[in-house]
PAZAPA-4460 file (N, C-alpha, C; in steps of 0.05 Angstrom, whole numbers, plus 32768, in hexadecimal, padded with zeros to 4 digits):
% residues 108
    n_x    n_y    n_z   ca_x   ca_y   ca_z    c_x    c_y    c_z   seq   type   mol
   8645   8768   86D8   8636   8757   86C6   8643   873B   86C3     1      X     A
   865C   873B   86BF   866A   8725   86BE   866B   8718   86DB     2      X     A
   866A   8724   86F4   8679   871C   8708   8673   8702   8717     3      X     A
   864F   8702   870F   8643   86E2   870B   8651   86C9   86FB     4      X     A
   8653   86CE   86DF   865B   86B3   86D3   8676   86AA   86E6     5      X     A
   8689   86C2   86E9   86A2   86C5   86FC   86A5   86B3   870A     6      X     A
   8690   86B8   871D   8688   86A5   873A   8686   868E   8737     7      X     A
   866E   8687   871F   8667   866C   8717   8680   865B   870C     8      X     A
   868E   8669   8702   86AE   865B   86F0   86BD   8653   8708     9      X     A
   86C2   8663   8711   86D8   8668   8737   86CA   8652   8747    10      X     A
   86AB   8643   874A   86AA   8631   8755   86AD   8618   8744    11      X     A
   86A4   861E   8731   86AA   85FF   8718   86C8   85F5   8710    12      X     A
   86DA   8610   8711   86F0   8605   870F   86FE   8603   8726    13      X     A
   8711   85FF   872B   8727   860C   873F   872B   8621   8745    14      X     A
   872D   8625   8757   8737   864D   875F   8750   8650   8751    15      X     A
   8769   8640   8758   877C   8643   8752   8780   8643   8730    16      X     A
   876B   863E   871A   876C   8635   870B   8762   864B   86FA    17      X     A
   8749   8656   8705   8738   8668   86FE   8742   8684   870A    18      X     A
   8759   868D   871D   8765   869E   8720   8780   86A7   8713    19      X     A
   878D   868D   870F   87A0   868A   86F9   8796   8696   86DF    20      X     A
   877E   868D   86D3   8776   8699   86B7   8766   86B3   86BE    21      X     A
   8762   86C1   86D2   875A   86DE   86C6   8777   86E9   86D0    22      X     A
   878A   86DD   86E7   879A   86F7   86E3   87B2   86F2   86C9    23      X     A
   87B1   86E1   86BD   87BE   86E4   86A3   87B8   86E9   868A    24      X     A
   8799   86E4   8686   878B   86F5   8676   878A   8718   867A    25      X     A
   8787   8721   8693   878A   873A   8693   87A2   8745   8695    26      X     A
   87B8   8734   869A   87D1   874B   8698   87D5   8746   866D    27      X     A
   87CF   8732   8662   87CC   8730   864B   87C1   8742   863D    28      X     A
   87A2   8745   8642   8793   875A   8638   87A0   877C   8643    29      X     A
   87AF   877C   8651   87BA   879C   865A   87D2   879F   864A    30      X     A
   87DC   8787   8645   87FD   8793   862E   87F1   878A   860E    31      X     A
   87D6   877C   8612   87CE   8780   85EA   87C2   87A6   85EF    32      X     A
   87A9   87B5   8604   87AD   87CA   8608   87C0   87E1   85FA    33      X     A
   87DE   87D9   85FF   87EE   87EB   85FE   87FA   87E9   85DE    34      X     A
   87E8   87D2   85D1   87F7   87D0   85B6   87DD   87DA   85A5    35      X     A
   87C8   87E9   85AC   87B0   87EC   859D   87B5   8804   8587    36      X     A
   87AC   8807   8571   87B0   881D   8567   8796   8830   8560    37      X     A
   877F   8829   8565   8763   8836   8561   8751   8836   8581    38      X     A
   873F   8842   857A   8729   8844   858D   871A   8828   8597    39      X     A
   8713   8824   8581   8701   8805   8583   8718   87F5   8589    40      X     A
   8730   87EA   8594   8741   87DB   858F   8747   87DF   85B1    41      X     A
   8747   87FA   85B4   8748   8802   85D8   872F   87FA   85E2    42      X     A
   8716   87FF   85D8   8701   87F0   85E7   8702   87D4   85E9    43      X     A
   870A   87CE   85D4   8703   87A9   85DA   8719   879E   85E8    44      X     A
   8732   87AD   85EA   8743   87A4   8609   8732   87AD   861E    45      X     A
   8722   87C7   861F   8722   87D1   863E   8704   87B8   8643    46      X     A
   86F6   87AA   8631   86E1   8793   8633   86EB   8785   8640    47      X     A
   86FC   8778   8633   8708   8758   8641   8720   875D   8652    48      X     A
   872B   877A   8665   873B   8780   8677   8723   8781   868D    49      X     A
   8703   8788   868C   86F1   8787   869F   86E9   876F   86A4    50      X     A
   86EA   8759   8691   86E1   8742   8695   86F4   8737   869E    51      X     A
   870B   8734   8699   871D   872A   86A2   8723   872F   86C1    52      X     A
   871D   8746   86CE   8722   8752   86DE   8706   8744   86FB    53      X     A
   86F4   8745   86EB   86D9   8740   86FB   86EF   8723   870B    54      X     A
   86F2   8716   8702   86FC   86F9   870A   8709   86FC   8728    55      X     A
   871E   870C   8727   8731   870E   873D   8723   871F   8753    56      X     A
   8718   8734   8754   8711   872F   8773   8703   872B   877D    57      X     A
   86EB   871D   877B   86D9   870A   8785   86E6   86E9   8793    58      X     A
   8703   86E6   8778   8708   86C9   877A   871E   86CE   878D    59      X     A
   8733   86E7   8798   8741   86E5   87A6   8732   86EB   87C8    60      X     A
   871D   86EE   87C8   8709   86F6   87E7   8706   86CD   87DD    61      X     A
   86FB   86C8   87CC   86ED   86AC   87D5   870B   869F   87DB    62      X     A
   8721   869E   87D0   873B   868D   87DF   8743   8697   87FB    63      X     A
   8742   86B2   87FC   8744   86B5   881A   8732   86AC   8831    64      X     A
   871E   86A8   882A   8702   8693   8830   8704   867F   8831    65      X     A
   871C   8675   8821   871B   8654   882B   8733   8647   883C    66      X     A
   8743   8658   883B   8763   8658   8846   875B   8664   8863    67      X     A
   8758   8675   8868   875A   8682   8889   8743   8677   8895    68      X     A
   873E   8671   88B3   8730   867B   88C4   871F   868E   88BB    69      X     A
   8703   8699   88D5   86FA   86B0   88C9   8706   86C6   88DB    70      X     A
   8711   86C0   88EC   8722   86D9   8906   8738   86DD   88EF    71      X     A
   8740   86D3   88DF   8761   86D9   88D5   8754   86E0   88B8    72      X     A
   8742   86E1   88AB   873A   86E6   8893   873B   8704   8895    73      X     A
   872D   8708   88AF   8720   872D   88A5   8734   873B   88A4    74      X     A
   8751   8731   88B5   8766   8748   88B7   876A   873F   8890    75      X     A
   8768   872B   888A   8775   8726   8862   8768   872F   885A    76      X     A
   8753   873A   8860   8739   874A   884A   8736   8763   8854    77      X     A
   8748   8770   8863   874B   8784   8866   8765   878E   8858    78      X     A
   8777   8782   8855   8791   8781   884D   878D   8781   882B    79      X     A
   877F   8770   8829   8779   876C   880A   875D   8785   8802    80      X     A
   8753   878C   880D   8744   87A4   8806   874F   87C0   8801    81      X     A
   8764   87C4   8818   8774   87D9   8814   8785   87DB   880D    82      X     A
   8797   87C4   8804   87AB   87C0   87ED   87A4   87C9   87D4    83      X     A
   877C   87C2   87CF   8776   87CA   87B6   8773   87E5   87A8    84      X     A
   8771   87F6   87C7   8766   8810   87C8   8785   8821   87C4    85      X     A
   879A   8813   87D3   87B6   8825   87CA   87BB   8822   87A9    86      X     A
   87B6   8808   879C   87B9   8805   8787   87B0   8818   8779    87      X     A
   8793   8821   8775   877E   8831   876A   878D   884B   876C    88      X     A
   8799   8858   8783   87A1   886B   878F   87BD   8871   877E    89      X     A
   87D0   885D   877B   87EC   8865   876C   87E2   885A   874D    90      X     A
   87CA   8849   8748   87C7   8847   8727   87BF   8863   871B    91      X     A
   87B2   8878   872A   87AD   888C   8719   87C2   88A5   8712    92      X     A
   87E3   889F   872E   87F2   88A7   8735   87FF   88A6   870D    93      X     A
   8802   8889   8711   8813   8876   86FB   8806   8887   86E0    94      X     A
   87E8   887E   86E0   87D5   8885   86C3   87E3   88A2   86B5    95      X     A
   87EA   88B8   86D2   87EC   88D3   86C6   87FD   88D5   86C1    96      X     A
   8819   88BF   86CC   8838   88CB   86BD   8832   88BC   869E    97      X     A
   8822   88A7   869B   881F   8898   8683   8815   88AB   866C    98      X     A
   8807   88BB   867C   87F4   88D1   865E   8809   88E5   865F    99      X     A
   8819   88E1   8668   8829   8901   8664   8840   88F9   8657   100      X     A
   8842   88DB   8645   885B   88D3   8635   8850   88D4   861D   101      X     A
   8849   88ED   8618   883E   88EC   85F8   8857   88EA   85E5   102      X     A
   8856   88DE   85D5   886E   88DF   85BA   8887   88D9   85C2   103      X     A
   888D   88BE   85DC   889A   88C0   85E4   889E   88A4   85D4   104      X     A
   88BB   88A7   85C0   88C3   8888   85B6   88A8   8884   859C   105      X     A
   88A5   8897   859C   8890   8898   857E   886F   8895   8589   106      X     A
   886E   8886   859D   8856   8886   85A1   8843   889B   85AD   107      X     A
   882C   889D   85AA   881D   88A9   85A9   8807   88AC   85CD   108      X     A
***
C-alpha cells in the first residue's frame, strides 16, 4: 500500500537521501519496538517498521539500476535477492532464541 508513495518520494528526492531516512527510521522504530509495554504500542511500531520498510527494497533495486551496467546488475540482483532470503532464513533462527528469554533481566 505504501510502496507507491515510496517510489514517488525515491524519485523526488534523492536515493541517497530517501534511503538514508527509511533505513534509520526503521532501525529506530525496531529499538522503540523493544521498549513497548502494551499491545496497541506493539502495533503501532510493527505500522511504521512496514512503512518504513516498504522504502528500502524497491530503492536499493532502483540504485543498483543506476550504478551497474545491465550484464553486471543481474549478478547484484541476484546477490541482493538472496542475501534477503538468508536473512529471512537466520531472522526466524534469531526471533526463536528471542522468545525463549522470558524473564530474563526482568523483562518479559
Amino acid at each position: 500500500m505504501f510502496e507507491i508513495p515510496s517510489n514517488l518520494l525515491l524519485k523526488k528526492l534523492k536515493p541517497h537521501i530517501w534511503l538514508s531516512a527509511c533505513m534509520f527510521l526503521f532501525g529506530l522504530t525496531t529499538v522503540c519496538q523493544g521498549l513497548v509495554q502494551n499491545y496497541s504500542g506493539l502495533l503501532a511500531t510493527r505500522f511504521f517498521l512496514g512503512l518504513f520498510e516498504t522504502g528500502m527494497f524497491p530503492g536499493c533495486f532502483y540504485l543498483i539500476g543506476m550504478w551497474y551496467k545491465r550484464s553486471e546488475a543481474q549478478k547484484r540482483y541476484s546477490f541482493f535477492f538472496s542475501s534477503t532470503t538468508l536473512a529471512g532464513a537466520f531472522g526466524g533462527l534469531l526471533a526463536s532464541a528471542i522468545g525463549k528469554m522470558d524473564y530474563m533481566r526482568g523483562y518479559r
